[in-house]
N, C-alpha and C positions, 0 to 999 in steps of 0.2 A: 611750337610747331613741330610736328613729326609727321613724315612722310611715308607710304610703304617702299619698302627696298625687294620685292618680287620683280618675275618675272609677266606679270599678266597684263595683256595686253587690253583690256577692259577694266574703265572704270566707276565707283558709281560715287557720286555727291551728295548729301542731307546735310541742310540746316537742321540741326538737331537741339530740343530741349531737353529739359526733365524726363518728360512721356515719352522718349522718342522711342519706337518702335526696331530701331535699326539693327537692335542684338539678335533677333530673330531671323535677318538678313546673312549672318554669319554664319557659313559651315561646322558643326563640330569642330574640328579638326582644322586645321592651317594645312592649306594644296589641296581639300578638295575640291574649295572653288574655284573658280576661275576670273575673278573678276576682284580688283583690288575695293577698299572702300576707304572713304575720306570723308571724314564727319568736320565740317564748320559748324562748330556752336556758337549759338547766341544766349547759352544758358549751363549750368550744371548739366550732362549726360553722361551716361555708361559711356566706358573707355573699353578698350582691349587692347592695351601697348606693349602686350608680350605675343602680338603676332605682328611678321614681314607684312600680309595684307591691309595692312590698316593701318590710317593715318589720324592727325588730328589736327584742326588749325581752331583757335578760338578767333569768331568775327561776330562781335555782338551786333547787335539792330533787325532791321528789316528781311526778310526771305530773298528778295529778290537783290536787294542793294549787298546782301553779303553775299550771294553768287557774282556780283557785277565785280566785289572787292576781289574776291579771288579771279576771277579773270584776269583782271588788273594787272592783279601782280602776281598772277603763276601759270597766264599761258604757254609758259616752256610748260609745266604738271602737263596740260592740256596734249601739248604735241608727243609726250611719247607712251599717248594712247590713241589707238586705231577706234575708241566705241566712249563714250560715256555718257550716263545715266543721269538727272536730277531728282529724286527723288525723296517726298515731303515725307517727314516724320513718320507720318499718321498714317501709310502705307503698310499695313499685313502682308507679309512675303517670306517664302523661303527662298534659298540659293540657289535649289536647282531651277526653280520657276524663272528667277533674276539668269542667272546662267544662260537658260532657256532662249528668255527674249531678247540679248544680246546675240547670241547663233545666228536665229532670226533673220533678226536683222542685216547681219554680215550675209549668210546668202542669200537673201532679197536686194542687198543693195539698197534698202531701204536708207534714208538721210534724215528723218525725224521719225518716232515711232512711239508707240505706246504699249504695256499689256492692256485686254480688255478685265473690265471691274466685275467683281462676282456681284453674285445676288444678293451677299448681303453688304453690299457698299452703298455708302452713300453719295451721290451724283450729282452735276448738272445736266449731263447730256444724255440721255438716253442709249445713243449711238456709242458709247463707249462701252455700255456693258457686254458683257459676253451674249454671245449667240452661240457659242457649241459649234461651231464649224469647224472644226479639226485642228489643229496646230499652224496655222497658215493667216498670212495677211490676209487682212479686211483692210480695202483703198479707201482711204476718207477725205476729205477736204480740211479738218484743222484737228490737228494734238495739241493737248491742253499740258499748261501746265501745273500739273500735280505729279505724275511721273513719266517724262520724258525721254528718251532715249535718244543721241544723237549720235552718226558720223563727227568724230573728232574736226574735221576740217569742217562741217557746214556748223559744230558751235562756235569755231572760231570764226565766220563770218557773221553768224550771229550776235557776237557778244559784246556790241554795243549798247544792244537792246537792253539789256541786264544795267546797262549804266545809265537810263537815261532819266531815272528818279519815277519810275513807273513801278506800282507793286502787283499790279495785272494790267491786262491786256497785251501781253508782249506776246502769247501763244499765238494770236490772232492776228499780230504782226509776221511773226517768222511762216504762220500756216501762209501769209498772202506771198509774201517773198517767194514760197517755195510750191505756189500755188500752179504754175504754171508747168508744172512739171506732176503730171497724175501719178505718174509712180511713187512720189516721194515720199509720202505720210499714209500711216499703214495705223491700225489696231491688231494687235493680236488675241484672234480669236483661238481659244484651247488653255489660254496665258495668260489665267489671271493672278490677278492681286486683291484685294480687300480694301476700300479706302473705310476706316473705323472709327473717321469720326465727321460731325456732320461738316460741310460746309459753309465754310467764313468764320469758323467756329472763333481765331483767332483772327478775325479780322482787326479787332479795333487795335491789337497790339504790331499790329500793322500800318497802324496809320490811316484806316479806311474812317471816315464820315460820314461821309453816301455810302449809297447802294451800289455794288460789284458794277450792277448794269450803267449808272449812271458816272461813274469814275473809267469804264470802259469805253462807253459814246465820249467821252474827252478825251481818251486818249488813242483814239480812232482818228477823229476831228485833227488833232495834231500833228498826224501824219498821213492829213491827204486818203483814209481809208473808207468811203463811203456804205461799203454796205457789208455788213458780216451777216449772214443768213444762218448760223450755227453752226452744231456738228452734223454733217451727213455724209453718208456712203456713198461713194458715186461707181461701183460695178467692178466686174473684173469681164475683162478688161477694162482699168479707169477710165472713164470719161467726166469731163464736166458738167457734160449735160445729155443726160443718157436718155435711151429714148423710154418711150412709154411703158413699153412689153419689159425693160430692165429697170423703170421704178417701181412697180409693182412687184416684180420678182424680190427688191431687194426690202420695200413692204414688208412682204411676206417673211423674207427670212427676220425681218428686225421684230417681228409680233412672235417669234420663238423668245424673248425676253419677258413675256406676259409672266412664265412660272414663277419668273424671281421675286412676284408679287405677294407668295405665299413666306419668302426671307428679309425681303427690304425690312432695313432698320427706317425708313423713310415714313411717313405719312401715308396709306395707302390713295389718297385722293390726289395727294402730293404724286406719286407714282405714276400714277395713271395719266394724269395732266399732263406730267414730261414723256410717257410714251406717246400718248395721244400727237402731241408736239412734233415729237419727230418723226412720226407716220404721217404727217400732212405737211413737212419739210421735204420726208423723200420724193412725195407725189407731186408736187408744184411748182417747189422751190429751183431755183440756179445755185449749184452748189457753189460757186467760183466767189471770193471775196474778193471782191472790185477796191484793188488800190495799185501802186506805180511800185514795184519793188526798189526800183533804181531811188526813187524818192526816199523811202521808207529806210531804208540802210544809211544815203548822206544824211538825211537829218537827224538817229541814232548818232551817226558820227560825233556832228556838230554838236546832240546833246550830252555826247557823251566827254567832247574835249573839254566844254564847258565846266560840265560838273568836276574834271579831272584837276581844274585851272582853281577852280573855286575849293577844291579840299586841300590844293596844295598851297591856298594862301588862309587857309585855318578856318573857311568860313562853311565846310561841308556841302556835302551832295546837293542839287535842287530839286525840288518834285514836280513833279507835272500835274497839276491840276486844273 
């Protein structure tokens, strides 16, 4: 285990393997960025242990159950940073981008966030790729996780979620948590990144069986969350349920995503399906994802003492299936 010893008050987390992408995250130079970086591996990756920025902890297994591990046991890490990042391997980024959406963030106030995905990433959501609108937040109803941004304090009340033996669906938790607050969860449009490789790509070294969507309605079901309606933009000014004349307007701006149809690494029918999707999401849809937050936090709790009880007498994590 090695830690950074800087002064930067931002920081960013990858589970990192083999492929991992993260070198590219690195400034030339040590102090030109501003944001420290801490690689959990679950695999051989590039190292740089001749800079203060950077650290390195090896935690083998799952994505999500080795963010949970580190939470665990290094929420003091956690608390003497004001910003920190989760972001997957398989992320295309440079520093000033990463820099960037951490800024961002700090003058929005923003408490979960994302960059938006270029055109040539590959997606689930539509709503997440870039629109060209300047440098500035895009209000959305859920950040996913692939690269995350949070206020240090709201990962710390989320970071049950991380232990409760769930390797998705937890974005769709913390977006309900933090649902009722429209300013909270932002996209940055201007602020992209590249996701480079397709999606689920490593699922099964994940532990998946089913299908994302079918492992996700169960772990919806287990915490009381009845209806997730996707990702979509609810306005600026946020609202839930915005009226007619501001879903159309915001339509309008999400069909500015048609061009990237000419770079998607995706399927173009693939493509088009998901834009289609989320142009009749804006236009109908209740963006709000109807669950109890109060619920949703005690029972993380609960599973997450559980599991904490179960590794400390040798028998490992539990999963939620």
């Amino acid at each position: 285990m090695r830690l950074p010893a800087g002064d930067n008050r931002d920081l960013i987390l990858t589970r990192a393997g083999p492929k991992s992408l993260h070198p590219g995250w690195l400034a030339p130079k040590e102090g030109e960025q501003r944001f420290d970086l801490i690689v959990l591996s679950y695999g051989p990756t590039p190292l740089a242990y001749d800079r203060t920025d950077f650290g390195h902890i090896e935690i083998p297994g799952h994505k999500v159950a080795g963010y949970g591990a580190f939470l665990r046991n290094h929420s003091n890490i956690i608390e003497r940073y004001d910003q920190v990042a989760m972001i997957d391997d398989d992320i295309e980024a440079d520093y000033n981008t990463l820099a960037r959406a951490f800024e961002l963030g700090r003058s929005h106030n923003l408490k979960i966030w994302q960059p938006s995905l270029s055109s040539k990433s590959y997606f689930s959501y539509a709503a997440h790729l870039d629109q060209s609108g300047g440098c500035k937040p895009r209000y959305i109803n859920f950040v996913e996780m692939m690269c995350p941004f949070f206020q240090s304090a709201t990962l710390l009340e989320m970071s049950n979620l991380f232990m409760i033996g769930a390797e998705t669906g937890i974005d769709v938790l913390w977006s309900c948590i933090l649902g009722e607050d429209p300013w909270a969860l932002a996209v940055l449009d201007g602020v992209t990144v590249t996701h480079a490789r397709p999606v689920g790509l490593l699922k099964s070294m994940n532990g998946f069986q089913a299908s994302y969507n079918d492992y996700i309605q169960r772990v919806l079901h287990q915490f009381d969350v009845r209806r997730f309606p996707g990702a979509i933009p609810i306005g600026f000014p946020p609202q839930h349920n915005p009226t007619a004349i501001v879903r159309l307007r915001l339509a309008l701006s999400a069909l500015n995503v048609i061009s990237a149809i000419r770079e998607t690494p995706m399927p173009k029918k693939l493509f088009v399906q998901a834009l289609l999707a989320g142009l009749r999401q804006i236009l109908i849809k209740d963006t709000r994802i109807f669950g109890r937050p109060a619920i949703i936090l005690e029972r993380a709790k609960q599973y997450a003492a559980a599991n904490s009880r179960a590794m400390a007498l040798g028998d490992g994590a539990a999963e939620l299936r």
